[in-house]
C-alpha positions as MATLAB code, in Angstrom:
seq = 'XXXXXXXXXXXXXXXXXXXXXXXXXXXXXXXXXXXXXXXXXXXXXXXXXXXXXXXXXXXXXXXXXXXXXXXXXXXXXXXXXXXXXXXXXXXXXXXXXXXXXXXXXXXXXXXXXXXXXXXXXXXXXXXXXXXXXXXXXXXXXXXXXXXXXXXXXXXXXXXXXXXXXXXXXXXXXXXXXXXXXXXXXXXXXXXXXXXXXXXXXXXXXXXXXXXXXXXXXXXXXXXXXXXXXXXXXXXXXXXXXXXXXXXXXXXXXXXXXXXXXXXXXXXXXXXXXXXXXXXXXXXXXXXXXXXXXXXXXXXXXXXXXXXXXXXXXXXXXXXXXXXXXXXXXXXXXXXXXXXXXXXXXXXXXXXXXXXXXXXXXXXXXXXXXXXXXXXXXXXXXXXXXXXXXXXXXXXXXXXXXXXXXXXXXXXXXXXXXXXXXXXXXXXXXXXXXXXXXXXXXXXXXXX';
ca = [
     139.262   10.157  177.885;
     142.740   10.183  177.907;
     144.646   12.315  174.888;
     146.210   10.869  172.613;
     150.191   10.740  172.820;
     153.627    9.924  170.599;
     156.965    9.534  170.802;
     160.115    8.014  169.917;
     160.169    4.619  171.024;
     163.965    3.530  169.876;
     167.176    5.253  170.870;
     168.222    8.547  169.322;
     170.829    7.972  166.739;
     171.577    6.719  163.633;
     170.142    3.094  162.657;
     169.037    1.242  160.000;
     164.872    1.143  162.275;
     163.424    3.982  164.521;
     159.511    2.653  165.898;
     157.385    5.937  166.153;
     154.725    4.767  168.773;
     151.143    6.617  169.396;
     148.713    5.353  172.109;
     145.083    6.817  172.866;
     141.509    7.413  171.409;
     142.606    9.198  168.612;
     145.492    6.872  167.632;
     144.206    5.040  164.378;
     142.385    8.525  163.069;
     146.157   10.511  163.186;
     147.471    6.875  161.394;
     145.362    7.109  158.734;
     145.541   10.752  158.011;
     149.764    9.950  158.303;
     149.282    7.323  155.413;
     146.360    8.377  153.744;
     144.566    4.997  154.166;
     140.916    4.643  155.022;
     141.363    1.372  157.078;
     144.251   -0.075  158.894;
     143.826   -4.334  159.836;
     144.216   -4.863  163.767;
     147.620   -6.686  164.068;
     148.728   -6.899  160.557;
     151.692   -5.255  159.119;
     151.006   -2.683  156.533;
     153.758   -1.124  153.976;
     152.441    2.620  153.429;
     153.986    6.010  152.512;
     153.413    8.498  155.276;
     152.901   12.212  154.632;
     153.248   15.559  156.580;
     150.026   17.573  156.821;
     151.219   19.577  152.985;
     150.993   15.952  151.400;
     154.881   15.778  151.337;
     156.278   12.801  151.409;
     158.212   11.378  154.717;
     159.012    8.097  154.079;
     157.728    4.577  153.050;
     157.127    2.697  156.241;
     155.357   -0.481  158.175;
     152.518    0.806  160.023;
     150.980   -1.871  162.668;
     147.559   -0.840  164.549;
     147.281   -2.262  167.731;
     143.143   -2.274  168.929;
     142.245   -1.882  172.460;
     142.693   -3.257  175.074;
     144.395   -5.819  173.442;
     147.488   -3.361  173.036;
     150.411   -2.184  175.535;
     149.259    0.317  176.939;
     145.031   -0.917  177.149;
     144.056    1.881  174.621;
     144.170    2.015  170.505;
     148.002    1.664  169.917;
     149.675    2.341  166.421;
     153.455    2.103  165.961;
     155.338    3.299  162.815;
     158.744    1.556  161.740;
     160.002    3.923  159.782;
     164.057    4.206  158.332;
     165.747    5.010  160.968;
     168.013    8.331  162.015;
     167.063   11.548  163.521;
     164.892   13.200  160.405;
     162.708   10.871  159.410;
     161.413    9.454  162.768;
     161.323   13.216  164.127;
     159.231   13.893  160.973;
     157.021   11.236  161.446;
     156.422   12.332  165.139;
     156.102   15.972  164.242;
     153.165   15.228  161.819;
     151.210   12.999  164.442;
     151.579   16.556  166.815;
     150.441   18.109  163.978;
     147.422   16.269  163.631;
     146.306   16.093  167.531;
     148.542   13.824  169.448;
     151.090   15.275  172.071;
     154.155   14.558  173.476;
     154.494   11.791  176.005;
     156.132   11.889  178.922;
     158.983    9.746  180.133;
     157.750    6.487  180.773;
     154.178    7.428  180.308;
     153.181    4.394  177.871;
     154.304    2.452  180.859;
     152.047    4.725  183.477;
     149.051    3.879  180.796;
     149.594   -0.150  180.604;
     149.587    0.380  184.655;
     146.412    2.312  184.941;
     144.508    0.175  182.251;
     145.475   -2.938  184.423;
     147.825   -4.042  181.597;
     150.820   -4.321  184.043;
     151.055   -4.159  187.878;
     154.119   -2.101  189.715;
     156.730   -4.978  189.259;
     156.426   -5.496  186.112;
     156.686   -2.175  185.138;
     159.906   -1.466  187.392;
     161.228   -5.062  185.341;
     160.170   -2.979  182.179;
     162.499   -0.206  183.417;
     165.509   -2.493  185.306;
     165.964   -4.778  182.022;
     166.644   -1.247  179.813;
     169.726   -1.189  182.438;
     170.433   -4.592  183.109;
     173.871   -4.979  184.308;
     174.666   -9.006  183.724;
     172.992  -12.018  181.976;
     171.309  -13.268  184.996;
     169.564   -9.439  185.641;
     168.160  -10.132  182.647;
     167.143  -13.347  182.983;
     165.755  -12.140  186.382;
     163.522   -9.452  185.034;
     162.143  -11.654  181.960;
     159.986  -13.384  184.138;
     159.422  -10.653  186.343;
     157.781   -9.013  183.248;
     155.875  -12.195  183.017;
     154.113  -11.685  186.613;
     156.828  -13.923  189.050;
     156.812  -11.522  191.218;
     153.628  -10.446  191.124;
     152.493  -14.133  191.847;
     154.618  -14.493  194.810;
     153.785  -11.510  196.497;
     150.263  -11.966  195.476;
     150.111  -15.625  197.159;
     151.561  -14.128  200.706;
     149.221  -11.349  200.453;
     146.319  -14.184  199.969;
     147.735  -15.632  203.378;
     147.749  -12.557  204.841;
     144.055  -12.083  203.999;
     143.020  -14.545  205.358;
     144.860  -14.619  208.858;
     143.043  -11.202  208.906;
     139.692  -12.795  208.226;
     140.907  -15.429  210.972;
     140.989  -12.282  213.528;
     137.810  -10.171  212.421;
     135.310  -13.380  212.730;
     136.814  -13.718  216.421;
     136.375  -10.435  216.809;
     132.926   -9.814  215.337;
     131.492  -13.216  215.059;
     132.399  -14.923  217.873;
     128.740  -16.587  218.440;
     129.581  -18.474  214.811;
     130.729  -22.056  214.941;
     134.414  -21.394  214.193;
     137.486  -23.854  214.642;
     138.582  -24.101  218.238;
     142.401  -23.766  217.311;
     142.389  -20.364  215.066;
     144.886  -18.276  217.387;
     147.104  -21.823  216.465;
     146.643  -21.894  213.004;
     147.607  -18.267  212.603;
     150.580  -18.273  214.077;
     151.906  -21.123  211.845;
     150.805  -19.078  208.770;
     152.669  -15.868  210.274;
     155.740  -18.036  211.227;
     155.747  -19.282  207.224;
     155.042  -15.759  205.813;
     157.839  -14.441  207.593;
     160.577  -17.225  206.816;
     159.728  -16.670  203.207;
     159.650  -12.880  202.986;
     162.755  -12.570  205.329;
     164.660  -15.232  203.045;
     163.978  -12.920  200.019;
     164.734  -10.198  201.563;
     167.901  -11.217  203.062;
     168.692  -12.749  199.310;
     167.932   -9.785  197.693;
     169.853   -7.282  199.633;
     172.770   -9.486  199.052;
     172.337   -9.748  195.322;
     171.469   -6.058  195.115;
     175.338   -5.724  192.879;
     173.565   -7.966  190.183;
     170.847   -5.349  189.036;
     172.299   -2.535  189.754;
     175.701   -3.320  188.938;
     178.272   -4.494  191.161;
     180.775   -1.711  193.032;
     183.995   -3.510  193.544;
     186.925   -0.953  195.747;
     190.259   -1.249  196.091;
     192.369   -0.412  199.015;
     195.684   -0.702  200.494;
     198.150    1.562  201.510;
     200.161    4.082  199.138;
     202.343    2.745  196.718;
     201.441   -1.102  197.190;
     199.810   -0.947  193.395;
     196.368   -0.142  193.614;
     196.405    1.973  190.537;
     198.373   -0.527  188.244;
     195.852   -3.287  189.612;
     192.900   -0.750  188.118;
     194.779   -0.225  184.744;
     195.379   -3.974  184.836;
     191.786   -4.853  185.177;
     190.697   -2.404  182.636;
     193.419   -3.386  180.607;
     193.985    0.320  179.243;
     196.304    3.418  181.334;
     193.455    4.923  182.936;
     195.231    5.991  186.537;
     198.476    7.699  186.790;
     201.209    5.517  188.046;
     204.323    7.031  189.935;
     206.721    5.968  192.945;
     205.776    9.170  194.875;
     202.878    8.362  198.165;
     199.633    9.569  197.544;
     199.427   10.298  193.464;
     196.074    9.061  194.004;
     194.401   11.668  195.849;
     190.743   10.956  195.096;
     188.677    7.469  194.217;
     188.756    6.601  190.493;
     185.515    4.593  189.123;
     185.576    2.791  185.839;
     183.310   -0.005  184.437;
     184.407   -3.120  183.422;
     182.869   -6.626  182.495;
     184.032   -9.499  184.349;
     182.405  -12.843  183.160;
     178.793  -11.625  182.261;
     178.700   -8.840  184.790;
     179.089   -5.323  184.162;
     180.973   -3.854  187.532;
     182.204   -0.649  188.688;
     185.767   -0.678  189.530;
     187.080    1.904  192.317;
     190.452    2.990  192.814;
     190.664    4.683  196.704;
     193.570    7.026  198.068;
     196.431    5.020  199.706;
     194.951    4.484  203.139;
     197.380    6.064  205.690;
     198.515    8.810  208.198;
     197.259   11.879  206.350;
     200.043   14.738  205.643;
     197.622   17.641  204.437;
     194.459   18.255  204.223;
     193.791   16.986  200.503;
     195.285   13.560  201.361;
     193.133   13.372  204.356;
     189.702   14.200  202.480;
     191.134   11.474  199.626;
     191.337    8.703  202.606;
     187.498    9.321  204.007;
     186.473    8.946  201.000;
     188.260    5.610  200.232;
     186.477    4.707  203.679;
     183.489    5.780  202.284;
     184.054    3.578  199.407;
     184.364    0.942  201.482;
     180.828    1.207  203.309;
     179.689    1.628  200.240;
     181.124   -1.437  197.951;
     179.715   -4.743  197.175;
     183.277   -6.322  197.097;
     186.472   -4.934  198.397;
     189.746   -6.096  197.147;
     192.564   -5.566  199.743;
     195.680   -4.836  198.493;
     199.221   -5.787  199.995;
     203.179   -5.505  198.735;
     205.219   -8.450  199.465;
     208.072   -6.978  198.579;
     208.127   -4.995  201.160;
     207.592   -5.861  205.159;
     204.312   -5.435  206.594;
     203.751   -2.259  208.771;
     201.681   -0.266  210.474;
     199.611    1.020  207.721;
     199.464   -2.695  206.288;
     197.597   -3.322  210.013;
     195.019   -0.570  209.367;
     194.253   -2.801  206.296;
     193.897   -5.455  208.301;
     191.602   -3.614  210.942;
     189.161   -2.965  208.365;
     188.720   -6.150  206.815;
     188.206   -7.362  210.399;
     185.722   -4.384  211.101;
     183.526   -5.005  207.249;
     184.459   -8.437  206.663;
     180.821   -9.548  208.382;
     179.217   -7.056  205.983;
     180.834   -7.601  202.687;
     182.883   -9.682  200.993;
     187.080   -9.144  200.797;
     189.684  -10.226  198.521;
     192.852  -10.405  200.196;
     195.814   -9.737  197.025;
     199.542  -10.046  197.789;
     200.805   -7.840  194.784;
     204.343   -7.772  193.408;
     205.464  -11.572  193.781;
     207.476  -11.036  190.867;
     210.119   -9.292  193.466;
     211.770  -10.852  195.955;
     209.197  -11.387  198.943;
     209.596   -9.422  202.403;
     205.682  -10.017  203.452;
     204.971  -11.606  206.525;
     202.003  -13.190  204.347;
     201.481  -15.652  207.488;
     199.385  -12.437  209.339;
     196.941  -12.348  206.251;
     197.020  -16.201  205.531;
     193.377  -16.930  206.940;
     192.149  -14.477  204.321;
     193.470  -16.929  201.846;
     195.158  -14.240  199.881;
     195.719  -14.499  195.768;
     199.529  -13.843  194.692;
     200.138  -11.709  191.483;
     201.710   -9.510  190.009;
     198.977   -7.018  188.766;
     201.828   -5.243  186.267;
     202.481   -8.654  184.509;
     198.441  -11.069  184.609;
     195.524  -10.028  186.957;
     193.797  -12.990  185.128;
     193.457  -15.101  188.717;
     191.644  -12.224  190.312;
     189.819  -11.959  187.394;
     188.968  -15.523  187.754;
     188.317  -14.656  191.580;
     185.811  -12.075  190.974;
     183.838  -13.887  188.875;
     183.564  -16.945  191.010;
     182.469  -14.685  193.646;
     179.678  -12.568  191.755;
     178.665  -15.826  190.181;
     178.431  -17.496  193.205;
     175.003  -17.322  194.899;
     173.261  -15.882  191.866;
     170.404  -18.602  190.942;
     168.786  -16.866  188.885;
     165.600  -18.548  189.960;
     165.536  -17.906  193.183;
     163.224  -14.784  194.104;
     164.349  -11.610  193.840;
     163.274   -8.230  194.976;
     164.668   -5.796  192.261;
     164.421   -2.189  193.539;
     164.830   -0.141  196.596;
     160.987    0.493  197.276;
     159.975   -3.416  196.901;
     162.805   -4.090  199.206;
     161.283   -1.215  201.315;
     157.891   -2.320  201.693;
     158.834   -5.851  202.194;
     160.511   -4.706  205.449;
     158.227   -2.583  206.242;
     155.865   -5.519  205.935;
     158.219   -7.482  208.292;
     157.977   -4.689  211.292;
     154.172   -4.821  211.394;
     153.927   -8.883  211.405;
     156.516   -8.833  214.310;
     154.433   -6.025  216.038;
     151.432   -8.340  215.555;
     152.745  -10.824  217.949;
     152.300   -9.625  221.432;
     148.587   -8.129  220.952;
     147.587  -11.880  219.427;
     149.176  -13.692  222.522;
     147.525  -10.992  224.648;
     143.924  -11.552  222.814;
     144.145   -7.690  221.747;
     143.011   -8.656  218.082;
     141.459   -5.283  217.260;
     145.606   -4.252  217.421;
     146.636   -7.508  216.099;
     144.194   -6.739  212.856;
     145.666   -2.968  212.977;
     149.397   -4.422  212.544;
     148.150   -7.198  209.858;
     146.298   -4.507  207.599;
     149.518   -2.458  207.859;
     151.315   -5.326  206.759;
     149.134   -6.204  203.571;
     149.165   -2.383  202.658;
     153.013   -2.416  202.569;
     153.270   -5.959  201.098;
     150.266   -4.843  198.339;
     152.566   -1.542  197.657;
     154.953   -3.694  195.251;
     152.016   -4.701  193.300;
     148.332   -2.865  193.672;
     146.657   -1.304  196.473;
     144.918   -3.396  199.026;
     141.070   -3.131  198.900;
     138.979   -3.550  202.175;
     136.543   -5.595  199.849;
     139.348   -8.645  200.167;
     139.371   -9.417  202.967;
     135.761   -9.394  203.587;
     135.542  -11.449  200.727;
     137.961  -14.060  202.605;
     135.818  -13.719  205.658;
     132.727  -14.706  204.216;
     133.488  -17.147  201.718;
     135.178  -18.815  204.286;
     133.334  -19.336  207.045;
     130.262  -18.666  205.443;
     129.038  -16.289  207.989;
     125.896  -13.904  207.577;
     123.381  -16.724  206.899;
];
């Protein structure tokens, strides 16, 4: 029996609610002893005093007792809305310590609703993503993922993966059965199928990975060609310093800012050039860094002055990431009298501005790109580990190929059961059971 344990369920601060939340076996005893009440109604909302252990009073509050399993978490729930700031809610969760209960840990209501079979793994990483959400569609995203969308997608593949395994184990172990003469057919067409839909959500989600976790948008260019006035501009506030003098910018600067209805992180590099120290030259692998590592990169040029050399190196890298990422070419400073050769950067479609007087059309830019792409109801792997597993998923039903044209299938079935293991890490863990179930309700074998 698992103790019983509290805590805090609303943010720390001060508020006008704060939800004191106690799950486990013990749950409605420490509620009544809190309010002094000999009964609390399953699902009803009760207005009650609560009281510490020496019969002082805490506060008046609504007390709502959750039964089991029909709860969270599986398990006898009771949650306390009581006024909110850091006394009374501390108070309140003091006394339930008091009177039994412990202290949960972080995300351990979650862990419960997981272990009573309340929630599978994606819907508690949806649980945990949509505290963080980053733009309207995340959210929108991770509503139904909380719902079981994921869980029903991966669950059908899984299904199909089953039984192409069952396919292989009656060859292998009921061969004298009356089976269909074109199974080694039929299970290549369900692979092929599999494998265009995982490796479509896959690719999709790695390229949407900027809408959950926010998207990292860098700037580079070479000193002096306004990089940090473009940052101030987009933030619309004096957050980098701003001289004439090459390489005041010595490090990358990262700010958030909301363009449209996504939250982004904004990063301003070091002026991208032939390093005079040693400072300036650590400043300019990180702005390559930043690079590799951004969603979007916005590439900055001065058309007031003539292109050059370091205005090239520019040039070489969006040639070198421009397969990986997405660029925005900007011709800065139109509002002086043009020198830029803008017909070497002219298939890049470059935006003209001047960032010290309206960024608003690469405002406009950025959000047409972000937005672009991002149905929302298309499927969407939201974490590192489900994006993980569904590649790892991919390796073994590739590796599965040559035994089944060979007629290895003890090897095929190896690299299928690694597959379903993988694919079942996003949601549950595969059982052997499953796919013996698949066999014989299938092909009705064992008579």
């Amino acid at each position: 029996m698992n103790p019983t344990i509290a805590a805090i369920a609303t943010a720390h601060g001060i508020g006008s609610i704060a939800i004191v939340r106690l799950s486990g076996s013990d749950a409605l005893s420490i509620a009544l002893n809190l309010s002094h009440r000999k009964e609390l109604v399953p699902r009803y909302a009760t207005l009650t005093p609560l009281y510490t252990i020496n019969e002082i009073l805490i506060d008046e509050a609504i007390v709502i007792y959750f039964q089991n399993p029909k709860s969270f978490t599986g398990e006898d729930v009771v949650e306390f809305q009581c006024h909110g700031g850091m006394i009374v809610a501390e108070s309140v969760l003091r006394t339930a310590l008091d009177l039994g209960a412990r202290l949960a840990q972080p995300g351990e209501f979650s862990k419960r609703a997981f272990l009573n079979g309340r929630m599978d793994l994606t819907q508690a990483e949806a649980i945990a993503s949509l505290i963080e959400a980053r733009s309207d569609d995340a959210a929108r995203i991770l509503a139904r993922q909380m719902k079981g969308e994921l869980r029903g997608y991966i669950e059908n593949i899984r299904d199909s993966l089953l039984e192409i395994l069952a396919y292989s184990e009656v060859v292998i172990d009921y061969a004298e059965e009356d089976l269909p003469l074109d199974v080694v057919e039929q299970i290549v067409v369900k692979l092929e199928k599999i494998k265009r839909e995982l490796s479509r959500t896959l690719e999709s989600s790695r390229r949407r990975s900027g809408l959950m976790q926010g998207y990292r948008v860098a700037i580079i260019g070479k000193p002096n060609v306004g990089k940090s006035s473009l940052l101030n501009s987009l933030l619309d506030y004096e957050r980098a310093i701003v001289s004439e003098i090459a390489g005041t910018t010595r490090d990358t600067i990262e700010e958030q800012v909301r363009i449209g209805t996504h939250l982004i992180r904004l990063v301003d590099t070091a002026g991208i050039r032939n390093a005079h120290d040693e400072i300036e030259r650590i400043g300019i692998e990180r702005s390559i860094a930043a690079i590799e590592n951004a969603d979007v990169v916005i590439a900055l040029f001065d058309s007031s002055r003539e292109m050059d050399e370091e205005d090239f190196s520019i040039v070489e890298l969006i040639e070198k990431y421009m397969v990986q990422k997405p660029f925005i070419c900007v011709l800065n400073k139109v509002d002086l009298p043009i020198m830029f050769q803008s017909q070497k950067v002219q298939k890049y479609s470059p935006i003209e501005l001047s960032c010290k007087q309206n960024s608003e059309v690469l405002i406009d830019a950025l959000k047409e790109l972000m937005d672009h792409d991002n149905d929302s109801e298309e499927m969407m792997l939201i974490s590192q580990r489900q994006i993980s597993a569904t590649s790892d998923t991919l390796v073994a039903i590739d590796e599965a190929y040559e035994p089944l044209q060979s007629g290895e299938l003890e090897f095929f079935s190896f690299h299928i059961n690694q597959a379903i293991r993988s694919l079942s890490s996003i949601t549950r863990p595969y059982e052997l059971d499953e796919m013996f179930d698949k066999m014989f309700g299938q092909f009705c074998l064992g008579k």
